[in-house]
N, CA, C and O atoms as a GROMACS GRO file, in nm:
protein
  556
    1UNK      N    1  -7.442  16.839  -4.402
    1UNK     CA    2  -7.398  16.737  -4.309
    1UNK      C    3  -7.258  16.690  -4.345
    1UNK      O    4  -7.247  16.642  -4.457
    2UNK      N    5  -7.140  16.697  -4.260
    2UNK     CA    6  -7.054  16.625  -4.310
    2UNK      C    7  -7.035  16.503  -4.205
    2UNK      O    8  -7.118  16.447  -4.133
    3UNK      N    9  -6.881  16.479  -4.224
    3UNK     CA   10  -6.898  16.240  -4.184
    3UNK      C   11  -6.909  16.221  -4.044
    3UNK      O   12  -6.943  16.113  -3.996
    4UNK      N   13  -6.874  16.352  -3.956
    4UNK     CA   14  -6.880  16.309  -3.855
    4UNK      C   15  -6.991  16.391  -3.734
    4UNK      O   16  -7.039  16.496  -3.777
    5UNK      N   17  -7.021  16.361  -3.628
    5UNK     CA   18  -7.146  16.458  -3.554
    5UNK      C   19  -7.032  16.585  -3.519
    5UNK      O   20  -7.049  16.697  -3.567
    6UNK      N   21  -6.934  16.559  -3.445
    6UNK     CA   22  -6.821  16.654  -3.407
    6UNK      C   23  -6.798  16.740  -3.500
    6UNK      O   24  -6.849  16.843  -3.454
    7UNK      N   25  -6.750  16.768  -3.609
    7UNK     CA   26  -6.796  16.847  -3.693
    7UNK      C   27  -6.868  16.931  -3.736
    7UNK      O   28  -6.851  17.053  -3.743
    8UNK      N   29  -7.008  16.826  -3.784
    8UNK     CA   30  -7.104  16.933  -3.729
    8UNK      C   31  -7.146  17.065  -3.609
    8UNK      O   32  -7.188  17.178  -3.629
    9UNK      N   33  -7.120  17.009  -3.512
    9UNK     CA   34  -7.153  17.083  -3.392
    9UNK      C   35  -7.023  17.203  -3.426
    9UNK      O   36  -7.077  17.312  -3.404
   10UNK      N   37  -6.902  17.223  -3.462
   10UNK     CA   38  -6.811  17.296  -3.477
   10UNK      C   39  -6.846  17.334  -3.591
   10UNK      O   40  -6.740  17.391  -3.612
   11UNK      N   41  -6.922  17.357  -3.714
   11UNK     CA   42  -6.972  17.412  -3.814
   11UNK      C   43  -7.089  17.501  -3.736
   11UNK      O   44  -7.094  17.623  -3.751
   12UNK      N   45  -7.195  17.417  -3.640
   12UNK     CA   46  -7.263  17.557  -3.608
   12UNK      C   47  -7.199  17.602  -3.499
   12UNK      O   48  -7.307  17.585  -3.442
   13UNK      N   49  -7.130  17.643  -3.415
   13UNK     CA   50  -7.073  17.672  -3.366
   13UNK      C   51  -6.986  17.819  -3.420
   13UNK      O   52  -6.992  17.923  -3.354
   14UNK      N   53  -6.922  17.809  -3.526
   14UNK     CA   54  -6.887  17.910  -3.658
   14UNK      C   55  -6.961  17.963  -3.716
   14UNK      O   56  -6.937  18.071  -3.770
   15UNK      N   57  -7.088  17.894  -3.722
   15UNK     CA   58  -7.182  17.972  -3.810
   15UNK      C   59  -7.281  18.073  -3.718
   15UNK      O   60  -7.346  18.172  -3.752
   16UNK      N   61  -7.269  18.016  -3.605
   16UNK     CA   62  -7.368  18.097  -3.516
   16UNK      C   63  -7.271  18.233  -3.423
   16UNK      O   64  -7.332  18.300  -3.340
   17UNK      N   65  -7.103  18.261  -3.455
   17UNK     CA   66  -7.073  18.351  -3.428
   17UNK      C   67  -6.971  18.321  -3.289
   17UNK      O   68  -6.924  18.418  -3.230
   18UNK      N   69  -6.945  18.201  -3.250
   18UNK     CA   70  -6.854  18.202  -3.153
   18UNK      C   71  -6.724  18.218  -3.151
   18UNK      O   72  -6.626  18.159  -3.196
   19UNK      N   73  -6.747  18.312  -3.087
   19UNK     CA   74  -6.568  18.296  -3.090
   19UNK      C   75  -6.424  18.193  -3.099
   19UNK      O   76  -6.411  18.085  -3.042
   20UNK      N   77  -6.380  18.222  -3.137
   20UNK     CA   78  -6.207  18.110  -3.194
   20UNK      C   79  -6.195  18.075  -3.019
   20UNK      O   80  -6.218  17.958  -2.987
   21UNK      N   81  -6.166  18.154  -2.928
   21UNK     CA   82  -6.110  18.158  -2.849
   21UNK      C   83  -6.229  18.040  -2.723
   21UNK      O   84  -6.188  17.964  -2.635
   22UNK      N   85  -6.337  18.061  -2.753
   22UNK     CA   86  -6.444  17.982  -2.680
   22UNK      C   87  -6.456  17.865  -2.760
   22UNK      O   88  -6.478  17.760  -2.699
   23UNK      N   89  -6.443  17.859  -2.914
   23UNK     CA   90  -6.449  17.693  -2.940
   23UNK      C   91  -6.274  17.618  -2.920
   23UNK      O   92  -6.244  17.499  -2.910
   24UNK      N   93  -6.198  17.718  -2.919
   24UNK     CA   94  -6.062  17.643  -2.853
   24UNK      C   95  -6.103  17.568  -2.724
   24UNK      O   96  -6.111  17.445  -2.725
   25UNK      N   97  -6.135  17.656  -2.589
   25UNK     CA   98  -6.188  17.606  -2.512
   25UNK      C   99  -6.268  17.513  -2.497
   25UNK      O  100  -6.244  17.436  -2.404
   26UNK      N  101  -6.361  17.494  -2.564
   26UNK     CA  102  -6.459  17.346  -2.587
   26UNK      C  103  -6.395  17.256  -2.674
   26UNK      O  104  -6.456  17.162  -2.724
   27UNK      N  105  -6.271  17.279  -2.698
   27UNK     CA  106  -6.183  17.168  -2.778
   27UNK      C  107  -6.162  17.074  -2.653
   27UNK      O  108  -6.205  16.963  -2.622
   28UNK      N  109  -6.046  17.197  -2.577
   28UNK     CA  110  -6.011  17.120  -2.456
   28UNK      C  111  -6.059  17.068  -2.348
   28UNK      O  112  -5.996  16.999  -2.268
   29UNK      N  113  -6.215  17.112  -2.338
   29UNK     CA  114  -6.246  17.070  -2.214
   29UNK      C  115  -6.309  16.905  -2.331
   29UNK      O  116  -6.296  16.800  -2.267
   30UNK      N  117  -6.343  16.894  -2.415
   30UNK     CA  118  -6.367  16.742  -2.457
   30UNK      C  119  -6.275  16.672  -2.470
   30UNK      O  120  -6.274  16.549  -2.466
   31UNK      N  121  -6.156  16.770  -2.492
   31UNK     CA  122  -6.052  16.637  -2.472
   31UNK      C  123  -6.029  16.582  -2.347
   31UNK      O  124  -6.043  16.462  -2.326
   32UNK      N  125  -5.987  16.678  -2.246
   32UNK     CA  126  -6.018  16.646  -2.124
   32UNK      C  127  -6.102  16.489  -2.062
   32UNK      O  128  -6.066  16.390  -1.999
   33UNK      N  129  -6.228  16.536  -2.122
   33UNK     CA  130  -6.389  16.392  -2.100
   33UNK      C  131  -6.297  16.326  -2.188
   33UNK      O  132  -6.233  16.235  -2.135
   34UNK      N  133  -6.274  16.351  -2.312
   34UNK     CA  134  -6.237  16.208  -2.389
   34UNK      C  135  -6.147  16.097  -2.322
   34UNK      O  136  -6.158  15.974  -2.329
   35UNK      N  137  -6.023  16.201  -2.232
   35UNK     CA  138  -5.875  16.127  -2.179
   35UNK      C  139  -5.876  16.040  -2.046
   35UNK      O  140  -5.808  15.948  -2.002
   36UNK      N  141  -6.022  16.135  -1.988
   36UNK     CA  142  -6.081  16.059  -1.889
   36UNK      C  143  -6.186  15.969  -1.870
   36UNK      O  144  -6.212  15.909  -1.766
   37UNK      N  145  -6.243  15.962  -1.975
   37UNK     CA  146  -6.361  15.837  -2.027
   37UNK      C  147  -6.236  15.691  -2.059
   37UNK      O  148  -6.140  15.684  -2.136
   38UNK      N  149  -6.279  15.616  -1.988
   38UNK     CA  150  -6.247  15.474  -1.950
   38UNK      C  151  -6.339  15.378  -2.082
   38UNK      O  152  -6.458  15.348  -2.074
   39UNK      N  153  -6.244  15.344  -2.199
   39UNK     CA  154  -6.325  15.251  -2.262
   39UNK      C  155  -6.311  15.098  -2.246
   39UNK      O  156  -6.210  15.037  -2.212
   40UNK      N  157  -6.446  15.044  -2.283
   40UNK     CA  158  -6.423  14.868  -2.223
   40UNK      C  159  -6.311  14.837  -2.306
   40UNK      O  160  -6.268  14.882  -2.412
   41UNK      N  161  -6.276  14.741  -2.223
   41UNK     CA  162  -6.122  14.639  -2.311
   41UNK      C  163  -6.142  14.530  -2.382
   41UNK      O  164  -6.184  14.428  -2.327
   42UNK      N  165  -6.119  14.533  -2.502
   42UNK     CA  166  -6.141  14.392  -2.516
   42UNK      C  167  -6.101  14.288  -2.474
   42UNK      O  168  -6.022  14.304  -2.382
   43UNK      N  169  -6.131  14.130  -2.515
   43UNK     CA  170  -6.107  14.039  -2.480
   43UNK      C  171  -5.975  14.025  -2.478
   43UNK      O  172  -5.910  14.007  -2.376
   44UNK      N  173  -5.924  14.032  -2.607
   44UNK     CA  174  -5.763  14.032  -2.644
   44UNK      C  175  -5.680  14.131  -2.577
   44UNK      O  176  -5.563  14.109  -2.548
   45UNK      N  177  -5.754  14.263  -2.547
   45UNK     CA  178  -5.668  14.408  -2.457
   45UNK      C  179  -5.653  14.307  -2.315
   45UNK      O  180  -5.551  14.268  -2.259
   46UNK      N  181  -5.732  14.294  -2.296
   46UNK     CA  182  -5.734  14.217  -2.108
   46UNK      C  183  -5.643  14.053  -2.109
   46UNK      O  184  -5.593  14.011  -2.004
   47UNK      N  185  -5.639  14.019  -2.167
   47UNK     CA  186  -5.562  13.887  -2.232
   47UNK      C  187  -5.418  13.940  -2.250
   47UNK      O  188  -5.360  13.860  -2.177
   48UNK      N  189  -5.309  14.031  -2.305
   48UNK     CA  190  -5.241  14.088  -2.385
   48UNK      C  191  -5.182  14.151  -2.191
   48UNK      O  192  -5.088  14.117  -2.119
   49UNK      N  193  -5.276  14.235  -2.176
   49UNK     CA  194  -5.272  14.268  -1.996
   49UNK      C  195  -5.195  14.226  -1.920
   49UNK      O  196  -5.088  14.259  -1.868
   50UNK      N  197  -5.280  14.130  -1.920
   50UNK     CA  198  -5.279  13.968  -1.785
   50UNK      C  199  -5.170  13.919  -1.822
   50UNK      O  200  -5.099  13.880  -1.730
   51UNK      N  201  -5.118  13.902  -1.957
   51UNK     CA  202  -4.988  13.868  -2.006
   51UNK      C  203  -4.877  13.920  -1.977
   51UNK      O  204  -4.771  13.858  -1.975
   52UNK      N  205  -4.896  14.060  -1.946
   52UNK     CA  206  -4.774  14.147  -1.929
   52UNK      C  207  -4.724  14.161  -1.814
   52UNK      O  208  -4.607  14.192  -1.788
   53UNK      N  209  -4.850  14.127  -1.706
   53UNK     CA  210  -4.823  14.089  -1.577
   53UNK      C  211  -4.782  13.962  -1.494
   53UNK      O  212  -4.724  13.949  -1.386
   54UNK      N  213  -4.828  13.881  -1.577
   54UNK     CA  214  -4.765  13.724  -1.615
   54UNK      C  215  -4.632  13.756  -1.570
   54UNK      O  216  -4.588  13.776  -1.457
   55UNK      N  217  -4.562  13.757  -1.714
   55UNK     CA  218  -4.419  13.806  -1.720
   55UNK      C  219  -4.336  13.839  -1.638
   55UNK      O  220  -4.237  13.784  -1.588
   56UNK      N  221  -4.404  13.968  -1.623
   56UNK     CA  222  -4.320  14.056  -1.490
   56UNK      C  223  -4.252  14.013  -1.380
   56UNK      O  224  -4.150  14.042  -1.317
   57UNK      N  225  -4.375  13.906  -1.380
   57UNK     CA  226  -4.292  13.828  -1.215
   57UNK      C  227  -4.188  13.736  -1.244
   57UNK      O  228  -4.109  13.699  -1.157
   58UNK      N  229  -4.180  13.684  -1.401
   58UNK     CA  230  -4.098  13.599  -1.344
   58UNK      C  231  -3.951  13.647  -1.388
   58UNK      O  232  -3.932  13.752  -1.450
   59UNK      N  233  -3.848  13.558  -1.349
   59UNK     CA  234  -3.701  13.613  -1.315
   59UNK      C  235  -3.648  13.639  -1.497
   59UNK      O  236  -3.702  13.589  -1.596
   60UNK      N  237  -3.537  13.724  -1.494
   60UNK     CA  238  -3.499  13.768  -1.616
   60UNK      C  239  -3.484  13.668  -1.668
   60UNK      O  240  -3.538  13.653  -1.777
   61UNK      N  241  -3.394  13.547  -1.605
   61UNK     CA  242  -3.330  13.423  -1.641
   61UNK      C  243  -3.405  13.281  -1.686
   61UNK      O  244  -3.389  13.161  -1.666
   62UNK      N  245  -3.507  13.376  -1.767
   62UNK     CA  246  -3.648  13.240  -1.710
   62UNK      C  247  -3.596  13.182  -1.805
   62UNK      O  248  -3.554  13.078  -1.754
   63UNK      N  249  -3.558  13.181  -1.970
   63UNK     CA  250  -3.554  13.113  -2.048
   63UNK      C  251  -3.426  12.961  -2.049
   63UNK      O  252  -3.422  12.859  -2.118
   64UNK      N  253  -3.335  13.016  -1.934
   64UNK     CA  254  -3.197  12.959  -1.904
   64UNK      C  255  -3.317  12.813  -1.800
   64UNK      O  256  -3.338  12.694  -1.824
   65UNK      N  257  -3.361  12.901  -1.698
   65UNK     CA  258  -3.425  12.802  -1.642
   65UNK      C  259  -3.517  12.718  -1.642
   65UNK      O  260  -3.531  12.647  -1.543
   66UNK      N  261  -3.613  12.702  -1.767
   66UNK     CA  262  -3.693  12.667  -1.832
   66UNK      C  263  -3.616  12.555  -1.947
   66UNK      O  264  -3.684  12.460  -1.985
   67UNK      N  265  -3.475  12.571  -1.998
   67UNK     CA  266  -3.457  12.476  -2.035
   67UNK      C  267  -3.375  12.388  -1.926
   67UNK      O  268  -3.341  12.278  -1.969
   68UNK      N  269  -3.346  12.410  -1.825
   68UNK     CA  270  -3.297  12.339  -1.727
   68UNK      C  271  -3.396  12.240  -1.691
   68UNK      O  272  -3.365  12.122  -1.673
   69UNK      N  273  -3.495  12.275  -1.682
   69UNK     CA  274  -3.636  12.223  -1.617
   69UNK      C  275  -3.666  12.127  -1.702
   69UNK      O  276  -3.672  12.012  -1.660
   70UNK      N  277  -3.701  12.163  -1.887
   70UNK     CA  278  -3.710  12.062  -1.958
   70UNK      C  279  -3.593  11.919  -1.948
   70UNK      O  280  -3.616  11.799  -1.969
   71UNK      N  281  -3.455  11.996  -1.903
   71UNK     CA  282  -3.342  11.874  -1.921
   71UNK      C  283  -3.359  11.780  -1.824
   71UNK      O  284  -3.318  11.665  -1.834
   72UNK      N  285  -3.431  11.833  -1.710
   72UNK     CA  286  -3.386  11.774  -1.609
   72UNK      C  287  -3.504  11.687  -1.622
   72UNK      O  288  -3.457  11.574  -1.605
   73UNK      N  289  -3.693  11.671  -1.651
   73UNK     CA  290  -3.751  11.616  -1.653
   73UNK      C  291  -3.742  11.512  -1.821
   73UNK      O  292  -3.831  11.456  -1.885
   74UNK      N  293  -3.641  11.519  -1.837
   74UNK     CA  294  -3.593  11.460  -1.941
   74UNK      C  295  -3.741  11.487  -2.085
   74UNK      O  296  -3.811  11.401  -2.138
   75UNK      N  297  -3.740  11.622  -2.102
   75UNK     CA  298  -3.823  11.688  -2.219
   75UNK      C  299  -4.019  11.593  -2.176
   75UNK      O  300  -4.100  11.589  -2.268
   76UNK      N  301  -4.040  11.558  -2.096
   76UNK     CA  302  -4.140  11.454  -2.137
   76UNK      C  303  -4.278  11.535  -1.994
   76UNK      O  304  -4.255  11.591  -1.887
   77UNK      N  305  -4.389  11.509  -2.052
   77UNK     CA  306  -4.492  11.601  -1.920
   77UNK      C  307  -4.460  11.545  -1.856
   77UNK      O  308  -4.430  11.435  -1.903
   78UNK      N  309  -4.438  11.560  -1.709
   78UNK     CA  310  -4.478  11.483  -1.563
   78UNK      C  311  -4.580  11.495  -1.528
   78UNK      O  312  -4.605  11.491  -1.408
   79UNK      N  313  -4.670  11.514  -1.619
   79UNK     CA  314  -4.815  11.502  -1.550
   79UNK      C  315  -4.862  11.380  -1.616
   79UNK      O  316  -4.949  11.319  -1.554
   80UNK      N  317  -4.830  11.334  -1.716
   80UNK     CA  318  -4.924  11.262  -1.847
   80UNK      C  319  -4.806  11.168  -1.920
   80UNK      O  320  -4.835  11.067  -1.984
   81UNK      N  321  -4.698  11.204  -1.905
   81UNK     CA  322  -4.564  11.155  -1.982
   81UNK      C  323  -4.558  11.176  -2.118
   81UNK      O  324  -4.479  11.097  -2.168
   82UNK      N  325  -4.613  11.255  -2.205
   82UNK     CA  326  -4.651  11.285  -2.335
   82UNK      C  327  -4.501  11.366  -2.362
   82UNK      O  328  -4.426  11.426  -2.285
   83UNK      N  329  -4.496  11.340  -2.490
   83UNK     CA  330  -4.341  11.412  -2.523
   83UNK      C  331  -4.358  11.507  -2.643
   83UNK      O  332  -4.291  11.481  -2.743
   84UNK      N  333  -4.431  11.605  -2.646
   84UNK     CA  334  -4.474  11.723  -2.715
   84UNK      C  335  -4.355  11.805  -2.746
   84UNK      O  336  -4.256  11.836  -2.680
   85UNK      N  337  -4.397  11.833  -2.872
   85UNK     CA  338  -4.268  11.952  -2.904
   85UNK      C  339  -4.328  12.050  -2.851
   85UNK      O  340  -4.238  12.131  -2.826
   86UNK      N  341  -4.468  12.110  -2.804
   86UNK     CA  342  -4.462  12.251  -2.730
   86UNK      C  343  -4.443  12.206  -2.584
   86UNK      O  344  -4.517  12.114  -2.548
   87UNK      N  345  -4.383  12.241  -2.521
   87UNK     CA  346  -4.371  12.192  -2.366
   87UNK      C  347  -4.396  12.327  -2.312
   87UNK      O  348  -4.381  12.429  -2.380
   88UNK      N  349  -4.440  12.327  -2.169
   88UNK     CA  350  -4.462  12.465  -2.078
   88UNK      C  351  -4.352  12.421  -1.929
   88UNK      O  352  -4.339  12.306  -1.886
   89UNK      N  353  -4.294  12.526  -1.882
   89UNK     CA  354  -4.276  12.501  -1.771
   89UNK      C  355  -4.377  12.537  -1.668
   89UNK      O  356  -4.397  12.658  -1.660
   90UNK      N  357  -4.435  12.474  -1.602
   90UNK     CA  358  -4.529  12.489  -1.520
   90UNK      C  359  -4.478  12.534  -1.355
   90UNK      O  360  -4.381  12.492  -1.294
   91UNK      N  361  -4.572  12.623  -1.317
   91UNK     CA  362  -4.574  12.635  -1.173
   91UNK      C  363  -4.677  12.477  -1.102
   91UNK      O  364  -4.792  12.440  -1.130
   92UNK      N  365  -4.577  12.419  -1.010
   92UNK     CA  366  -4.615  12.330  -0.929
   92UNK      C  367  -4.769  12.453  -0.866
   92UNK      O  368  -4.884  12.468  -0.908
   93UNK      N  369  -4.706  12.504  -0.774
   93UNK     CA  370  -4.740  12.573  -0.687
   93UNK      C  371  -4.743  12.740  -0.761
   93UNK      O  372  -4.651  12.822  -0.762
   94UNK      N  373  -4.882  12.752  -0.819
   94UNK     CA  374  -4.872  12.873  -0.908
   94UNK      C  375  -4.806  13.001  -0.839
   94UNK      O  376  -4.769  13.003  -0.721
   95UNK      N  377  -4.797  13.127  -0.946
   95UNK     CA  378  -4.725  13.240  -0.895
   95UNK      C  379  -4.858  13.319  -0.773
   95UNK      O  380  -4.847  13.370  -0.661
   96UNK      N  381  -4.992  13.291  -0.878
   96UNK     CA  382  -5.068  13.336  -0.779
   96UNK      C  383  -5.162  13.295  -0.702
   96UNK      O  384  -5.278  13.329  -0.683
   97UNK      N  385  -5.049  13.163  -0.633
   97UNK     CA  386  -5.172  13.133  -0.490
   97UNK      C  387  -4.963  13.111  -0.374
   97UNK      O  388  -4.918  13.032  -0.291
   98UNK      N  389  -4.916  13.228  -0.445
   98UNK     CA  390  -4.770  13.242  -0.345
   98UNK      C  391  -4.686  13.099  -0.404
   98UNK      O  392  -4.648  13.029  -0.310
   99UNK      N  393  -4.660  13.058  -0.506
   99UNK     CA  394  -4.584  12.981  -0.541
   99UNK      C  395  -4.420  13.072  -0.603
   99UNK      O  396  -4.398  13.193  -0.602
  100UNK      N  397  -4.358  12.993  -0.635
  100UNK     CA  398  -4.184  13.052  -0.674
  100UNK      C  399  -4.177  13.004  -0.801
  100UNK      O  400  -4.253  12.936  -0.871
  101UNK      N  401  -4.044  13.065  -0.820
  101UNK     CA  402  -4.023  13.048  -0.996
  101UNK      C  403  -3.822  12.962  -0.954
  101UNK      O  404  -3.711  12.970  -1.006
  102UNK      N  405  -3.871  12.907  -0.859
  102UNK     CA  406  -3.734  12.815  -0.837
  102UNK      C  407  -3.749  12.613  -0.860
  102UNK      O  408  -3.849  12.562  -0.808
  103UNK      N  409  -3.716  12.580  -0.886
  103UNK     CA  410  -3.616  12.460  -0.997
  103UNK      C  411  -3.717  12.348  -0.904
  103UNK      O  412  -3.746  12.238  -0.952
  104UNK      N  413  -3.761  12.390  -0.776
  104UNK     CA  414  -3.781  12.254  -0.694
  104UNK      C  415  -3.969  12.325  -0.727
  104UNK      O  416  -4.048  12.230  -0.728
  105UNK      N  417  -4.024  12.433  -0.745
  105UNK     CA  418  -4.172  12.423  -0.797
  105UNK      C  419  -4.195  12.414  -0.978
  105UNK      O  420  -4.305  12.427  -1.032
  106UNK      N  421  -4.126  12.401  -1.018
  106UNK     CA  422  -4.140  12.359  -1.117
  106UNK      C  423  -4.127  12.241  -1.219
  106UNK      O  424  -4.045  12.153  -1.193
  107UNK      N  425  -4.206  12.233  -1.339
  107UNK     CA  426  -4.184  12.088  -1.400
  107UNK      C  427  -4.243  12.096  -1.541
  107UNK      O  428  -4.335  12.176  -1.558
  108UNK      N  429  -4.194  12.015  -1.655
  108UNK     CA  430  -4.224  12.026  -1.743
  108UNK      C  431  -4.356  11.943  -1.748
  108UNK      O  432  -4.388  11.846  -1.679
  109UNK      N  433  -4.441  12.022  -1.870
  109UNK     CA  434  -4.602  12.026  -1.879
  109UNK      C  435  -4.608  12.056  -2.006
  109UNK      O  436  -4.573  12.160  -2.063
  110UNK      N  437  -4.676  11.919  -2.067
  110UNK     CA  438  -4.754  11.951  -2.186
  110UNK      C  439  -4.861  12.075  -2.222
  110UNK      O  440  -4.941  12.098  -2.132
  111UNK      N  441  -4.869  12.126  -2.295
  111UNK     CA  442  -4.988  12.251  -2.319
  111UNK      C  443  -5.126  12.223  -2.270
  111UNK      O  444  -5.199  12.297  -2.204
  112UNK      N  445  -5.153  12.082  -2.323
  112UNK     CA  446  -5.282  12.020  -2.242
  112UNK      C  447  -5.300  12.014  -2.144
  112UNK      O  448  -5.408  12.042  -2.093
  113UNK      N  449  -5.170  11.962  -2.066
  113UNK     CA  450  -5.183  11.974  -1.912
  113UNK      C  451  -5.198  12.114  -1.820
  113UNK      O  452  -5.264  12.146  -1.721
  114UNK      N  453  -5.110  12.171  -1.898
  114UNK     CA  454  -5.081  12.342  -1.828
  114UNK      C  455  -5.188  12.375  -1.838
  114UNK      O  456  -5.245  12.409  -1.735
  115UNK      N  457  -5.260  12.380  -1.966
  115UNK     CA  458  -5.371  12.464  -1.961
  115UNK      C  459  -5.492  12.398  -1.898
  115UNK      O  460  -5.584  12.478  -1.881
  116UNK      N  461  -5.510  12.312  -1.870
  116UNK     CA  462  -5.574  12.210  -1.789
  116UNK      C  463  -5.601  12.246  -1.622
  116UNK      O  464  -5.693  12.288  -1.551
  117UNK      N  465  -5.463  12.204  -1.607
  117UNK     CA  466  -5.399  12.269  -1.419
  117UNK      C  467  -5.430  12.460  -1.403
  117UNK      O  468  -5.473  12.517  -1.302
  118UNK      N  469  -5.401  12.510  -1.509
  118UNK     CA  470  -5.416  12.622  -1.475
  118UNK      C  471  -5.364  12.696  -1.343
  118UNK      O  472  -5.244  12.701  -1.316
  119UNK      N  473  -5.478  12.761  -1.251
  119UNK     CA  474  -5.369  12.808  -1.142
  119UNK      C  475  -5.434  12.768  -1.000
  119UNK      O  476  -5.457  12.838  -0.901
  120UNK      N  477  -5.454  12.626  -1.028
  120UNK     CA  478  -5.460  12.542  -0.933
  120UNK      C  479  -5.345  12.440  -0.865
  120UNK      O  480  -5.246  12.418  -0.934
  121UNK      N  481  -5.352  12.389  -0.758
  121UNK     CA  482  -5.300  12.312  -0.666
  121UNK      C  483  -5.297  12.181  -0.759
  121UNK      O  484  -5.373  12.194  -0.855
  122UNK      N  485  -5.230  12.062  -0.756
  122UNK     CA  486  -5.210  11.972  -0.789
  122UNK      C  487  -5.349  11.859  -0.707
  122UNK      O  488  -5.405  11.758  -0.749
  123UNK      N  489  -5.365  11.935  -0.580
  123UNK     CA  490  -5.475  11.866  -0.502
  123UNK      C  491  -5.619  11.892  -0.539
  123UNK      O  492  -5.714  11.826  -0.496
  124UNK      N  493  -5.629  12.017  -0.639
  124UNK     CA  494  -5.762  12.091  -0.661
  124UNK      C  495  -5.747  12.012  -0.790
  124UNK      O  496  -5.857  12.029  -0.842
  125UNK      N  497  -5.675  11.936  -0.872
  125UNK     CA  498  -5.662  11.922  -1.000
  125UNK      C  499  -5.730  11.790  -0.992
  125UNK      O  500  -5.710  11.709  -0.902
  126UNK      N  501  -5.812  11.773  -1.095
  126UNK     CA  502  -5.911  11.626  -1.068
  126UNK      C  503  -5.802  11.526  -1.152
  126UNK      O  504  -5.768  11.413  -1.117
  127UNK      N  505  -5.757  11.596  -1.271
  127UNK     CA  506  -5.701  11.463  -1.350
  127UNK      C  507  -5.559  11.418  -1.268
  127UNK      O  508  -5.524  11.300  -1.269
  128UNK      N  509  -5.483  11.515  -1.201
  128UNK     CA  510  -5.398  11.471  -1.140
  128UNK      C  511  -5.450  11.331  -1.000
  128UNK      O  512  -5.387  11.232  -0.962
  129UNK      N  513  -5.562  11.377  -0.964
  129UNK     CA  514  -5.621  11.314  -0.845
  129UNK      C  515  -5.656  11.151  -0.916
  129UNK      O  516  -5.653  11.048  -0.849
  130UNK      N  517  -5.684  11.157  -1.042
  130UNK     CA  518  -5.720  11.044  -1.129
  130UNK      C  519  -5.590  10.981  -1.171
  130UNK      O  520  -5.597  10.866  -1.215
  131UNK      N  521  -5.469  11.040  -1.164
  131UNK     CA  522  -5.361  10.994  -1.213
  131UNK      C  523  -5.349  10.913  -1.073
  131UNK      O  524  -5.379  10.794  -1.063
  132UNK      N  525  -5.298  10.999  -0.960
  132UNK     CA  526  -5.251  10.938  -0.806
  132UNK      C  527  -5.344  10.826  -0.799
  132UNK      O  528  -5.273  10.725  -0.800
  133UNK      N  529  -5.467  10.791  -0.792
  133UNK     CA  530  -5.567  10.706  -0.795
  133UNK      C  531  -5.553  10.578  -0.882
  133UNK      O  532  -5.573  10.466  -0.834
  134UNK      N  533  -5.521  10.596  -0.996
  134UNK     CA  534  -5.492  10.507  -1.072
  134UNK      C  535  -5.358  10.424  -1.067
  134UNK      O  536  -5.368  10.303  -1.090
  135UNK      N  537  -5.204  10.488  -1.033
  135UNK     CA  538  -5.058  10.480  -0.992
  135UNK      C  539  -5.106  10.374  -0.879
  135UNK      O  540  -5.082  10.253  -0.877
  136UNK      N  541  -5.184  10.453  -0.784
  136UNK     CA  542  -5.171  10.326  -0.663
  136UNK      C  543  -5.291  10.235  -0.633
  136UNK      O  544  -5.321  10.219  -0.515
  137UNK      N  545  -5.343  10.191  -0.703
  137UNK     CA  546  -5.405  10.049  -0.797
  137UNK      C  547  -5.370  10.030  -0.862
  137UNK      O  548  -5.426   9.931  -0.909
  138UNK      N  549  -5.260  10.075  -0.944
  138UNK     CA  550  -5.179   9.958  -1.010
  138UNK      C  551  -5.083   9.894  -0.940
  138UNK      O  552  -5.031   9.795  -0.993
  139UNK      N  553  -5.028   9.951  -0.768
  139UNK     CA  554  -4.891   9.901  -0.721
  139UNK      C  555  -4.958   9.796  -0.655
  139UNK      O  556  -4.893   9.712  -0.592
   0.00000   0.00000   0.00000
């Protein structure tokens, strides 16, 4: 027995007289199944993914405009007013429910918040709905 089953099967294979030229052939046709067998992704492969497609969309210039965004909301969430050293620029209006990556849908967002809002509407967002709710009982 040696470490692997593949092996094996190519030991009897040799031992039982097949030809070089027919176990070449059953090399390739498993590689073949191997290149075309689809393995699950992990959590982190599909995460890592979704990331890369993230990206893609948005403009080369994101990092120029992202600190524009922080300057202009003067570094602080507009969702929560929290003044975090990790800040996100957030899609108002996410990329994928047809939102833009221009200066008037965007706003600076604490990590809590971003990840919070996710890739919802500001109207689908309960704590935002709790913020508006609260703003006008206090006026």
């Amino acid at each position: 027995m040696s470490d692997t089953p593949i092996t094996d099967v190519f030991c009897a294979l040799v031992a039982a007289g097949v030809s070089n030229d027919k176990i070449v052939e059953i090399v390739r046709l498993l590689e073949c199944k191997l290149k075309s067998a689809t393995l699950p992704q992990s959590a982190g492969d599909r995460r890592r993914a979704w990331d890369r497609a993230r990206k893609a969309k948005l403009p080369a210039d994101w990092a120029a405009i992202t600190q524009a965004v922080f300057e202009r909301d003067m570094y602080a969430c507009t969702y929560c007013g929290d003044e975090p050293g990790d800040l996100h620029c957030d899609h108002v209006i996410p990329l994928s429910r047809g939102g833009s990556s221009h200066m008037d849908n965007l706003a600076t967002a604490c990590g809590p918040c971003n990840m919070d809002k996710g890739s919802k509407l500001l109207s689908e967002w309960p704590f935002y709905q709790e913020y508006i709710m609260a703003v006008s009982r206090s006026k």
